[in-house]
C-alpha positions as CSV (number, residue, x, y, z in Angstrom):
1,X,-38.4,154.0,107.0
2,X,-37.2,153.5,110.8
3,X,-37.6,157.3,112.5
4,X,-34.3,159.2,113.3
5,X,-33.8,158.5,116.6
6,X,-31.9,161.7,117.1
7,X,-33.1,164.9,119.2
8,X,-34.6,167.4,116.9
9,X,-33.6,171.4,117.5
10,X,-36.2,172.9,119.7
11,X,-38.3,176.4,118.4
12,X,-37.9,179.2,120.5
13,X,-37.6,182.5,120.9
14,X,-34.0,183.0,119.8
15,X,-35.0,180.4,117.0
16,X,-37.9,182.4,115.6
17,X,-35.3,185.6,115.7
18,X,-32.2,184.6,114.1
19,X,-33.9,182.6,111.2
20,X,-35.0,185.6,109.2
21,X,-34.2,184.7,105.5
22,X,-36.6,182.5,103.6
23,X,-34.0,181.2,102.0
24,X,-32.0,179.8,105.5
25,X,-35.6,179.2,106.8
26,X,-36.2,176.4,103.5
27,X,-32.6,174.9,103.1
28,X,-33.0,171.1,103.6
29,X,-29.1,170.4,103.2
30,X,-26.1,171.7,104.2
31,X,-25.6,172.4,100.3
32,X,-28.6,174.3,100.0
33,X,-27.9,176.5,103.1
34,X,-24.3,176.8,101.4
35,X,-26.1,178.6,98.2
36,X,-28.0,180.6,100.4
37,X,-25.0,181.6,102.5
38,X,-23.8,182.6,99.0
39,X,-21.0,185.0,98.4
40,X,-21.5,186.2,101.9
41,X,-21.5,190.3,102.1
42,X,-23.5,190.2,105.2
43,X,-21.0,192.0,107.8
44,X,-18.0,193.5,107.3
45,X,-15.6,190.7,107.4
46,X,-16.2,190.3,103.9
47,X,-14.3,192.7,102.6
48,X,-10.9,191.1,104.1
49,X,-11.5,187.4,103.9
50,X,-10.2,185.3,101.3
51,X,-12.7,182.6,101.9
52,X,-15.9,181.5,103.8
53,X,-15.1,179.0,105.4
54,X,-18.5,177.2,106.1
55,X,-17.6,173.6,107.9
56,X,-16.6,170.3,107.0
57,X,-17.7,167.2,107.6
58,X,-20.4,164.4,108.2
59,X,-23.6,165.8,107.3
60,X,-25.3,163.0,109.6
61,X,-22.5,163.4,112.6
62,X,-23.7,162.5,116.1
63,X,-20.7,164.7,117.3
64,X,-20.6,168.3,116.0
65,X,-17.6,170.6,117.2
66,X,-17.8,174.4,116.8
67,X,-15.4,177.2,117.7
68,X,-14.8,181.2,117.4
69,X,-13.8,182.1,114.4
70,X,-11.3,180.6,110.7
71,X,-7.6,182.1,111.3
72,X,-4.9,182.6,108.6
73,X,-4.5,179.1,107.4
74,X,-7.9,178.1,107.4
75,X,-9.0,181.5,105.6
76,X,-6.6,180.4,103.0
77,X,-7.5,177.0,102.5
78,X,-11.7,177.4,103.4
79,X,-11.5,174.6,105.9
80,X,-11.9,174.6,109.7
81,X,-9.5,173.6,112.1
82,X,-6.4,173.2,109.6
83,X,-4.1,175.1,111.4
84,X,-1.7,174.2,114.3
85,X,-4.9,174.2,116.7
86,X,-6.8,171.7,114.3
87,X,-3.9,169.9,114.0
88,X,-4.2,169.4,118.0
89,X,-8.1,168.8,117.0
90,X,-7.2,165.8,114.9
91,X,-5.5,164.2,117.3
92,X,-8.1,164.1,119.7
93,X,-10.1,163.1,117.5
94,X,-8.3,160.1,116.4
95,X,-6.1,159.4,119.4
96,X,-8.4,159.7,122.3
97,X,-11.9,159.1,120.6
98,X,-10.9,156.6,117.6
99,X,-12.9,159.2,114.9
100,X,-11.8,161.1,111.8
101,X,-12.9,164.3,110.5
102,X,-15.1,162.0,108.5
103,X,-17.4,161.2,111.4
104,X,-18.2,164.5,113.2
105,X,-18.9,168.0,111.9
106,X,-17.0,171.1,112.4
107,X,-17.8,174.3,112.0
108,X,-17.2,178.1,114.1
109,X,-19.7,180.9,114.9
110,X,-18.5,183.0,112.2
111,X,-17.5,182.0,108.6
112,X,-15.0,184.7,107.9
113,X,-11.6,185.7,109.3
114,X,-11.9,188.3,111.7
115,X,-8.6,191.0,110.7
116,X,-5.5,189.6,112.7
117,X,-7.8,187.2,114.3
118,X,-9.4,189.2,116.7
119,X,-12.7,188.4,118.3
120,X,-15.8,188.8,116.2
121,X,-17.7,191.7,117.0
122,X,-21.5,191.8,117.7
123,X,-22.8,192.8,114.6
124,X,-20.6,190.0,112.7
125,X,-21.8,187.4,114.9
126,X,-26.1,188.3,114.8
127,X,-24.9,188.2,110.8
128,X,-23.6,184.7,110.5
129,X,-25.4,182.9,113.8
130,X,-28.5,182.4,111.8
131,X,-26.3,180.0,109.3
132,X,-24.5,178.1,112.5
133,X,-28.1,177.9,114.5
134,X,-29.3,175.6,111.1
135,X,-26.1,173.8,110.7
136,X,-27.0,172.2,114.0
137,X,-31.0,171.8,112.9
138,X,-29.5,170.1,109.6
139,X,-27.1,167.5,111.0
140,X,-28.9,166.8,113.9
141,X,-26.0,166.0,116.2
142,X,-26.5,164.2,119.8
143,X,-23.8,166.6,121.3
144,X,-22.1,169.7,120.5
145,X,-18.7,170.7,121.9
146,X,-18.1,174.2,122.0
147,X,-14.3,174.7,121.8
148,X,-13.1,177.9,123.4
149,X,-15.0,181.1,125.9
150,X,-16.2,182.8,122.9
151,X,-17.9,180.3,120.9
152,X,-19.4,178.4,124.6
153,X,-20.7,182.4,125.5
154,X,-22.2,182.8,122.3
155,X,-23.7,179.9,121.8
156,X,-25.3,179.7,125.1
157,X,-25.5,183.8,125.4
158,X,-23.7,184.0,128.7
159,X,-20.5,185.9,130.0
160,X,-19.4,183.1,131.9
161,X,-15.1,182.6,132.1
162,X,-14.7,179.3,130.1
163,X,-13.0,177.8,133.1
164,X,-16.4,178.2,135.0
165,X,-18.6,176.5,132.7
166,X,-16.2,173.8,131.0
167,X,-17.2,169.9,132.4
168,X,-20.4,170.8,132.7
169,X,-23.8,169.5,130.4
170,X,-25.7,172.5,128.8
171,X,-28.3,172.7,126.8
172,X,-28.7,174.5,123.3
173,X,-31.9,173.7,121.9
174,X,-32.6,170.7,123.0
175,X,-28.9,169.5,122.2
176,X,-26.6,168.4,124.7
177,X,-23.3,170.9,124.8
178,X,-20.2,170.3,126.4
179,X,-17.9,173.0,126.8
180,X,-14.0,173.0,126.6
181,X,-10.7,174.8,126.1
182,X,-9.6,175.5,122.9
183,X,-6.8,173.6,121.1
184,X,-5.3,176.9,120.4
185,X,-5.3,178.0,124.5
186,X,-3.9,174.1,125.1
187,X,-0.9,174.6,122.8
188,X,0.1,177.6,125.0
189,X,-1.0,175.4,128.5
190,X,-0.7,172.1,127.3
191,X,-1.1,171.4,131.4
192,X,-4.5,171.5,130.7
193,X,-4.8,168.5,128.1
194,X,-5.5,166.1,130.7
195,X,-8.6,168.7,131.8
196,X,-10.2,168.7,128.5
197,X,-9.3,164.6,127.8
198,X,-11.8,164.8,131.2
199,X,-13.9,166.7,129.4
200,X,-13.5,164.6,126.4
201,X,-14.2,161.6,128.4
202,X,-17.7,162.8,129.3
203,X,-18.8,163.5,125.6
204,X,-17.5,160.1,124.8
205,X,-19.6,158.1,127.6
206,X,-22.5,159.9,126.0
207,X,-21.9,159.2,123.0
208,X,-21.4,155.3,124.0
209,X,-17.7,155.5,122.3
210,X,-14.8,153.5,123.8
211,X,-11.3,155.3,124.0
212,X,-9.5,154.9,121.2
C-alpha cells in the first residue's frame, strides 16, 4: 500500500493538552469519535440545543472548512452550513472551485448552538476543541480555511481582527490555514466577495484546482 502522501497533524503542547479523554485519544474514524462525542453534556450549551451538529462531509477531504459556531437552521437540521450563510458556502464551493460538499469537510469549533447565536464562551470552546483538533488529525486535510474572526482566533489562539490576518498562510499543526470572512459577514458586505474569491484563489493554487 502506496503511503498517504498527506501532512500528518504535528504533537505539541496544545496537542498533548486538549486530547484528554482516552476515548477521543483512540477514535480511528470520524464514526468512532462521533460515539465518543456521544450525547454531548460537556458545557452548557447542551441544555438548549436541539442537535450536535458534528460536520459533514469527505472523511479523506484535502480541503477542510471550519467556522464559529451551528445557528438556528443548522441546530435544527444537525448539519453545518445549511443556512443562508452555507447557502453562500455552496456556491463557492461549486461556482468558483468546481467542488461539492461531497469533496471537502465542514465542520465549526463548537458542536452546539450557542443561545441566540452569540459567541461561544471560553469554557464551551476548551469543551468541544478537543473533538475539532481530531477531526483535522482524522481527515488529514492539505488545507484548512477558517471562515470567520472567531473560528481563525481560536484556532490559531490569537486576537488578531480577521481583516488583519485573512490572505495570509498559517500554520495549525503542521496544516496549511488560510483565513477568510465569513459567508454570513459577506451577505451583509457582499463588497467583499471579490476579497475572499482572492482568498479563495490562493487555497485553490495550493490545492492544484482550476476555477470552476
Amino acid at each position: 500500500m502506496a503511503a498517504d502522501p498527506r501532512p500528518r497533524l504535528e504533537a505539541g503542547p496544545d496537542k498533548d493538552r486538549l486530547l484528554l479523554e482516552p476515548e477521543v485519544n483512540a477514535a480511528n474514524s470520524l464514526q468512532e469519535l462521533g460515539t465518543a462525542l456521544g450525547d454531548c453534556q460537556r458545557c452548557k450549551l447542551a441544555g438548549g440545543r436541539r442537535s450536535i451538529v458534528f460536520g459533514v462531509g469527505n472523511s479523506d477531504a484535502r480541503l477542510m472548512f471550519v467556522g464559529e459556531a451551528p445557528g438556528e437552521e443548522e441546530d435544527l437540521q444537525g448539519l453545518p452550513f445549511v443556512g443562508k450563510a452555507g447557502q453562500l458556502l455552496d456556491k463557492i464551493l461549486g461556482a468558483g472551485m468546481g467542488l461539492s460538499r461531497e469533496e471537502v469537510y465542514i465542520a465549526n469549533v463548537v458542536k452546539c448552538r450557542p443561545p441566540k447565536n452569540r459567541n461561544p464562551q471560553p469554557d464551551e470552546i476548551v469543551a468541544c476543541e478537543p473533538f475539532l483538533l481530531k477531526q483535522v488529525e482524522l481527515v488529514k486535510p492539505e488545507v484548512i480555511v477558517t471562515l470567520g474572526a472567531f473560528a481563525t482566533q481560536v484556532m490559531l489562539r490569537n486576537r488578531v481582527a480577521i481583516s488583519k490576518q485573512r490572505g495570509r498562510w498559517q500554520d495549525y499543526h503542521g496544516v496549511a490555514l488560510m483565513p477568510t470572512f465569513h459567508p454570513a459577514y459577506l451577505l451583509r458586505s457582499p463588497s467583499e466577495k471579490r476579497v475572499v474569491w482572492g482568498d479563495i484563489k490562493l487555497v485553490m493554487a495550493r490545492l492544484g484546482l482550476e476555477q470552476g
